[in-house]
Structures are given as structure tokens and as C-alpha cells.
C-alpha positions in Angstrom: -22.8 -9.6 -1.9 -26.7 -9.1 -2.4 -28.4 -5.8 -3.3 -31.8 -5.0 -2.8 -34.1 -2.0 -2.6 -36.0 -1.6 0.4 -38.4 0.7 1.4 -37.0 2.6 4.3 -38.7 5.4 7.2 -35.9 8.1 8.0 -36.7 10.4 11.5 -35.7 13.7 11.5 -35.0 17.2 9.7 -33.3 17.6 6.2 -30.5 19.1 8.3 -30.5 15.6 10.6 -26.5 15.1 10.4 -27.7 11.7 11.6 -31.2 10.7 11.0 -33.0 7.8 12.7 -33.3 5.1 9.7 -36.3 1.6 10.1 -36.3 -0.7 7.3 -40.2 -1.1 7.0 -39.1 -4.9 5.3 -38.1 -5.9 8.8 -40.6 -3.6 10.9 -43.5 -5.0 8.6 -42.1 -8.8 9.3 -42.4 -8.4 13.1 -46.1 -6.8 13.0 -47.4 -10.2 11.1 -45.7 -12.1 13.1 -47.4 -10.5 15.6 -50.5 -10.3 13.9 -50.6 -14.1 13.6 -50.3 -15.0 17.1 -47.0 -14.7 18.1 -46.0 -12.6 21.2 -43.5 -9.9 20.3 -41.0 -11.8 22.7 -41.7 -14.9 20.5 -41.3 -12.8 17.2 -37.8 -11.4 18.4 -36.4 -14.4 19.4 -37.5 -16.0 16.5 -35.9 -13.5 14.4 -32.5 -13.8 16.6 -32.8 -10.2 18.2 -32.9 -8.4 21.1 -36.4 -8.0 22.9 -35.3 -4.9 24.5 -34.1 -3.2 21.6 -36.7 -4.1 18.8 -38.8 -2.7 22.1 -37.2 0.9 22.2 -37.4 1.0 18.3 -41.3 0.4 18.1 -41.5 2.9 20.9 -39.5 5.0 18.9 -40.8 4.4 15.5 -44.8 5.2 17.5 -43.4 8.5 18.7 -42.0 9.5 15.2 -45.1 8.7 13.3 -47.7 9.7 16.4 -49.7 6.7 16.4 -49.6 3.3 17.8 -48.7 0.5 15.6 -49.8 -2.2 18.5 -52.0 -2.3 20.8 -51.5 -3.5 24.8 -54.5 -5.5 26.0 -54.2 -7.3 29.2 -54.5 -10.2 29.3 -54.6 -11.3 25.8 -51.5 -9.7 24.6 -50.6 -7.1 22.1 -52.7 -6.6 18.8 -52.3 -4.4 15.5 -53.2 -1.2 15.1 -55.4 0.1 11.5 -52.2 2.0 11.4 -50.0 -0.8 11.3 -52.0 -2.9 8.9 -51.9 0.1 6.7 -48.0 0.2 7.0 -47.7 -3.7 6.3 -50.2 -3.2 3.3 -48.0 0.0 2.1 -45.0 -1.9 2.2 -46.2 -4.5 0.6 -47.6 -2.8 -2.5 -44.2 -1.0 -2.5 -42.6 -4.0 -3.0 -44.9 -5.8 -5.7 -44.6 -1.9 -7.7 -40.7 -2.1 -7.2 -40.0 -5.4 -8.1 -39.1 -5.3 -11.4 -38.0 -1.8 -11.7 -35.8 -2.8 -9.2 -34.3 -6.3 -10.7 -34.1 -4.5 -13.6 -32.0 -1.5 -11.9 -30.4 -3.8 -10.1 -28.7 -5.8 -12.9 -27.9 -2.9 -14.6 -25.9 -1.9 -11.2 -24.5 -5.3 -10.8 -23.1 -5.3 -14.6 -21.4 -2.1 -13.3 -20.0 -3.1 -11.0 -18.7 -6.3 -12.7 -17.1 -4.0 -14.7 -15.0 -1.8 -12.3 -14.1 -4.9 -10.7 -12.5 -6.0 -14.5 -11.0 -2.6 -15.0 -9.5 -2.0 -11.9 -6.4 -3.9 -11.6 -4.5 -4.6 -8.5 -1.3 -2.3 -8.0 2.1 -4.8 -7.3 3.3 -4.2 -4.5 7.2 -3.1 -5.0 9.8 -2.4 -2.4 13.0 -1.4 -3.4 16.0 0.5 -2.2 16.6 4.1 -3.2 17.2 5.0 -6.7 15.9 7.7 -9.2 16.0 5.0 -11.9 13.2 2.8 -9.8 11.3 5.6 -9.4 10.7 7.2 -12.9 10.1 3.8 -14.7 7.8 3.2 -12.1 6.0 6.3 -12.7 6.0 6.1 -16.4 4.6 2.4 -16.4 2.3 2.8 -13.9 0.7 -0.2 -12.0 3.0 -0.3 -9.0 2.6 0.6 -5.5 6.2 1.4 -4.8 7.8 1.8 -1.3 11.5 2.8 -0.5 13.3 0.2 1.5 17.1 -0.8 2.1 17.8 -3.5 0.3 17.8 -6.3 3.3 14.9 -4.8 4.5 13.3 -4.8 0.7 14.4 -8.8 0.5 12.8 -9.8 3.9 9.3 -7.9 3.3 9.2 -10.2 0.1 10.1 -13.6 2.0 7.3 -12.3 4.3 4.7 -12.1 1.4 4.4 -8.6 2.7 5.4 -6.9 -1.0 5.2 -8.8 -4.5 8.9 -7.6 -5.5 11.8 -6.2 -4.1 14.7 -3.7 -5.2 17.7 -4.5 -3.9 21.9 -3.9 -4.6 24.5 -5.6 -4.4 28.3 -4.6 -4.9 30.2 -7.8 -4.9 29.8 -12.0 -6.6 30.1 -13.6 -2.7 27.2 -11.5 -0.9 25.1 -11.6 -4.4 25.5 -15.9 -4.8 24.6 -16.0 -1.0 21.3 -14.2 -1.6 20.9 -15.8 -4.8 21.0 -18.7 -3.2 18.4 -18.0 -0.4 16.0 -16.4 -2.9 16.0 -19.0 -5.3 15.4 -21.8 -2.1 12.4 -19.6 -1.3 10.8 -20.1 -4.8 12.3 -16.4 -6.1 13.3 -15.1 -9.6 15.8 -12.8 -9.7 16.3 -10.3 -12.9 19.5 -8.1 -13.2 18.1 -4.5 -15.0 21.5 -2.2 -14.2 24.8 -1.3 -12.9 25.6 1.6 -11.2 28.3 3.8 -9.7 28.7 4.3 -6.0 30.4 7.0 -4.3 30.8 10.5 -2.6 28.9 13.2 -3.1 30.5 16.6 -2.2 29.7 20.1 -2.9 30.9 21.6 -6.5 35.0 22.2 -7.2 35.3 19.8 -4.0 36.3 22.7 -1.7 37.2 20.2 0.9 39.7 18.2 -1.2 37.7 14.9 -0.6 39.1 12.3 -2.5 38.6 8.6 -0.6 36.9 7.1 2.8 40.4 8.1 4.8 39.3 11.6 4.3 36.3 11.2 6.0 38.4 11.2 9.2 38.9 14.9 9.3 37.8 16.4 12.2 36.2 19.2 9.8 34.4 17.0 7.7 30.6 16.5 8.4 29.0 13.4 7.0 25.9 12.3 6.1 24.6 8.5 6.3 21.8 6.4 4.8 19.9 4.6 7.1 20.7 1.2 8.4 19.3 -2.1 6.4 20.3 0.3 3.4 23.2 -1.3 0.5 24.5 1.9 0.7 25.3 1.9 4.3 26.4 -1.7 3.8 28.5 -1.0 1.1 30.4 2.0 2.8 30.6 -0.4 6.2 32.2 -3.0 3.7 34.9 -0.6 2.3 35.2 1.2 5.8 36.3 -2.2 6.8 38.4 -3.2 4.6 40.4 0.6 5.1 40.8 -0.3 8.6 38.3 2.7 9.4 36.5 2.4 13.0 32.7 4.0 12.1 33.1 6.0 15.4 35.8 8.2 14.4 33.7 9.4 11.6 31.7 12.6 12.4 28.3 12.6 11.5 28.4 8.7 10.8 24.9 8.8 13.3 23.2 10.9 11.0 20.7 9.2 8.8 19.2 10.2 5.3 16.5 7.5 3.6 17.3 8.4 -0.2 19.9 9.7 -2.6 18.3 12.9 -2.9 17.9 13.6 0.8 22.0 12.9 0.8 22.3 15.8 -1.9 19.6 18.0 -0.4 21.7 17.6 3.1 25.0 18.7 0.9 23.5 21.4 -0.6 21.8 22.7 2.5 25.2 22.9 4.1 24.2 20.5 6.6 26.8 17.9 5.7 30.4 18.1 3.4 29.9 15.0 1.9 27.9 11.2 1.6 27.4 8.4 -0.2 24.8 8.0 -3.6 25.0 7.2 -6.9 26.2 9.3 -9.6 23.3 10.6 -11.3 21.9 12.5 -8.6 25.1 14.3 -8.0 25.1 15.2 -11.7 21.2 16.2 -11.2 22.0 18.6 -8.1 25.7 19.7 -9.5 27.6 18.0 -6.9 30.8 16.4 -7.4 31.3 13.1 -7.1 34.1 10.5 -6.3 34.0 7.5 -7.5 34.1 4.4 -5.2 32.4 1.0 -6.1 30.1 -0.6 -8.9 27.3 -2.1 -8.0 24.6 -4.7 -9.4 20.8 -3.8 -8.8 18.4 -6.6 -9.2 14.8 -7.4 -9.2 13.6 -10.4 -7.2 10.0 -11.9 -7.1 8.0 -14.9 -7.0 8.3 -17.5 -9.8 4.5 -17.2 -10.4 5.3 -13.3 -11.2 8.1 -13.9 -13.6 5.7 -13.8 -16.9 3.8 -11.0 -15.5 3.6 -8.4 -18.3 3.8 -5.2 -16.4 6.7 -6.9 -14.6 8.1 -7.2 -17.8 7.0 -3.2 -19.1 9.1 -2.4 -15.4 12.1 -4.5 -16.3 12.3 -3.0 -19.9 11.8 0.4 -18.8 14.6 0.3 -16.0 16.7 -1.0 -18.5 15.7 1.4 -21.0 16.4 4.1 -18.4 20.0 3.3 -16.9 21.3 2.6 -20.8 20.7 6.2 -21.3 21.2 7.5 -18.0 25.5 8.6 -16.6 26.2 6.7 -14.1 24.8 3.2 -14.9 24.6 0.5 -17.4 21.7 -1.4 -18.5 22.1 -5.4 -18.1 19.5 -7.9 -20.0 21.6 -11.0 -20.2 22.9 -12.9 -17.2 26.2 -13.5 -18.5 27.2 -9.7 -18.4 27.2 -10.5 -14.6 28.7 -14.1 -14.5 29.4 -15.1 -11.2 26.6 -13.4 -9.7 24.3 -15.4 -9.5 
């Protein structure tokens, strides 16, 4: 990047939305090229620019000031104007006057913005799937440009380089070795920060007697989904599954939600009977809640990220958080998960 200050001509009225600006550095360069011999088709090409166009702005620059900076004899081509040697003279003298001034101002702006360059630090880019945990620690620490995924969508954006770390859930050893496994070919480091209860939310004293998945079946009940790519929506597919329960005879199944809180606001809206979140947000919105799987929530990143310390600030914060927090545990050593990994 190079700064400079330039003495500059600007066309029009104080209330020109968009004045006609002419750097009198390049407008001055062309007149003595011009003034030394060269044709103005010459000086253009010389300069790499357009004949017609550095035309129509001396035309235009002529009809601003009301005098002719060149002038048209035939045969022998175009010479200066008194008014253009004044203007080359001008800028000149503007330029020996501003020369240190303007080093001088010019450091001190280039020191600046040195310095903003130092103190503004890049936000990491985090995706992670839903959870008010994620969210307040990284609030509090700060730092973090933070985006709600699912989980397999949260996993692929950071195989794609598209985020620096990803969020993601996982609710039994098998599925959480086989990503283990592909993270960790791919370069990754994976940190587990908290368990977590999974289940349904339904409205308080459980008017609708909702105890397990099979309930979900009842023609009255209305259900509310997360989206696909989610570990929630993979998790309730998993058990679904294994309860012998086809998707379609669920009504409401279709119906999508992004977050925990968009589950609960649905419930408490009266827009839905029940669906799946964690446990703290039905405690937050005084829902009931029914209990249906544990879960493991990790942090993946590159290995080159693994020593970063806001990284670490996040991990110790979420940690922090989900000890004190119902619903979840906080994990800091791998074998309080082993198998997992």
C-alpha cells in the first residue's frame, strides 16, 4: 500500500453529491510531456491510457476552469497555454511546500495504522450445533465469530477450511471413534468440554402424558423437529429406529426448528406438544422434560489451533459453564469418555 498527498481540482458545487475530481500530479505530467515535444497521442500511449478519454477530460477540465490549457495549431501540433504553465508551476510548488509536511503526516498515519492492524485481532471462525452453553461462553470470551450449524454440517465446513472450529455432538462410542477417526486423518484435534442430556420438551405438568418416542404416535400430538444435518435430528432418527418407529407416522415430523430455543418457543406458542432439546432450556422456559439419551459435545480444530489461547479461554469457559449448569457435566480429561475417541 502507498500513501501520498496530491494536489487535487474538484468540479462542482458544495452540494455536488458527486463532484468531478483531476489529480493535477497526472494532468501536470501530460502537459510537459507535451510541452517537450510529444504529441498528446504519444504522451497517452506512453502513459498506457486512453487517447479518447484523457481527450474528454482536458476538454472537460478547459470548460471547468474557462481557459485553454493547450493550444491547437495546424500543422505544428498542440502547444501550452500561460495557463497551463502556471498550473504545472502551481503544482509543482505545492508539492516541494508539501513534502515534508506530508512525509511527516504521512508516517505518523502509517504508525497508525500499523497499530490498528496489531490491535485488531482476527475473530475464529466457529461453527457449532445448537446449544445455550456455546453461546454464552462465546459471548463472555469474546473473539469468536460463531455460527449455528448441525453437527455434520459443523464437521464438513471445517474439513472445507471454511470455519477454524466446529461444535458438534455425539450420543454413542461407534459413531464418535468413526469421526474420531476421520478428524484426526484430516490433521484435527478433538477436545471433549461436556455432557449433556437429551430429550423431550413438553409443556408444564405434561398435560399430554408424554412419556417416550412411542407416544409420539398419537394422532393428537403435534411435533416439532430440528432441522436435518442436526445431532438432534440424528439422535431422535437413531432411537426412532431402534423403536421400530417409521418417521412418517409421526405428525409434525416435517416441521423444522434450527435451535433449542426455537423448539421451546414453538412449545410455548402452542404451535407444537412436544420436541427434542437439552434440558437446560426446558428448565429456562418451564417446560417439562423427559429424559431420553446422554450425549458427548466436542470441539474439533486444526492441530496448528490446539495451543491457541482463546481456544483455550473457550474450552475452559464451556467447561466452566456445563459444571454449573442442570443438565450437563463438564469433561476435561479424556478418560471420563474412554472409548470415545
Amino acid at each position: 500500500m502507498r500513501i501520498q498527498i496530491r494536489p487535487t481540482l474538484v468540479f462542482g458545487s458544495k452540494n455536488t453529491k458527486d463532484p468531478a475530481v483531476v489529480d493535477l500530479v497526472w494532468l501536470t505530467a501530460i502537459l510537459k510531456d507535451i510541452d517537450h515535444g510529444k504529441t498528446l497521442m504519444s504522451a497517452c500511449k506512453k502513459m498506457g491510457l486512453s487517447y479518447r478519454n484523457v481527450w474528454q477530460k482536458l476538454n472537460d477540465v478547459e470548460l471547468a476552469l474557462g481557459f485553454k490549457l493547450m493550444n491547437r495549431v495546424r500543422g505544428h501540433g498542440s502547444q501550452l497555454s500561460e495557463y497551463a504553465r502556471y498550473l504545472i508551476q502551481f503544482t509543482e510548488d505545492f508539492d516541494q511546500k508539501t513534502m515534508r509536511l506530508g512525509q511527516t503526516s504521512l508516517l505518523h498515519l502509517e504508525e497508525g495504522f500499523a497499530q490498528f492492524r496489531v490491535n485488531t485481532k482476527k475473530q475464529l471462525r466457529f461453527a457449532s450445533s445448537s446449544d445455550p452453553i456455546i453461546q454464552k461462553a462465546v459471548i463472555d470470551i469474546g473473539g469468536f465469530d460463531l455460527s449455528t450449524a448441525g453437527s455434520g454440517e459443523a464437521l464438513e465446513r471445517l474439513l472445507n477450511y471454511e470455519v477454524d472450529i466446529a461444535g458438534f455432538h455425539v450420543s454413542d462410542p461407534q459413531s464418535s471413534q468413526t469421526i474420531a477417526k476421520r478428524l484426526q486423518k484430516e490433521g484435527m484435534q478433538i477436545f471433549p468440554v461436556m455432557k449433556r442430556v437429551q430429550g423431550l420438551l413438553v409443556a408444564k405438568g405434561n398435560p399430554l402424558n408424554i412419556i417416550s418416542v412411542k407416544d409420539l404416535l398419537g394422532p393428537k400430538i403435534r411435533f416439532i423437529n430440528r432441522q436435518k444435518g442436526s445431532g438432534t435430528r440424528l439422535l431422535l432418527d437413531t432411537i426412532l429406529t431402534k423403536e421400530g418407529i417409521d418417521s412418517h407416522d409421526i405428525k409434525g415430523y416435517i416441521n423444522e426448528e434450527f435451535t433449542h430455543s426455537a423448539i421451546a418457543t414453538a412449545i410455548l406458542a402452542k404451535k407444537a406438544d412436544v420436541g427434542m432439546g437439552v434440558k437446560s432450556i426446558a428448565l429456562e422456559n418451564g417446560l417439562d422434560f423427559i429424559q431420553l439419551k446422554d450425549e458427548i459435545f466436542f470441539l474439533a480444530m486444526n492441530q496448528d489451533l490446539s495451543a491457541n489461547s482463546d481456544i483455550a479461554k473457550l474450552i475452559r469457559k464451556i467447561r466452566a459453564l456445563s459444571g454449573a449448569s442442570p443438565g450437563y457435566k463438564s469433561i476435561g480429561l479424556r478418560k471420563q469418555i474412554a472409548g470415545w475417541l
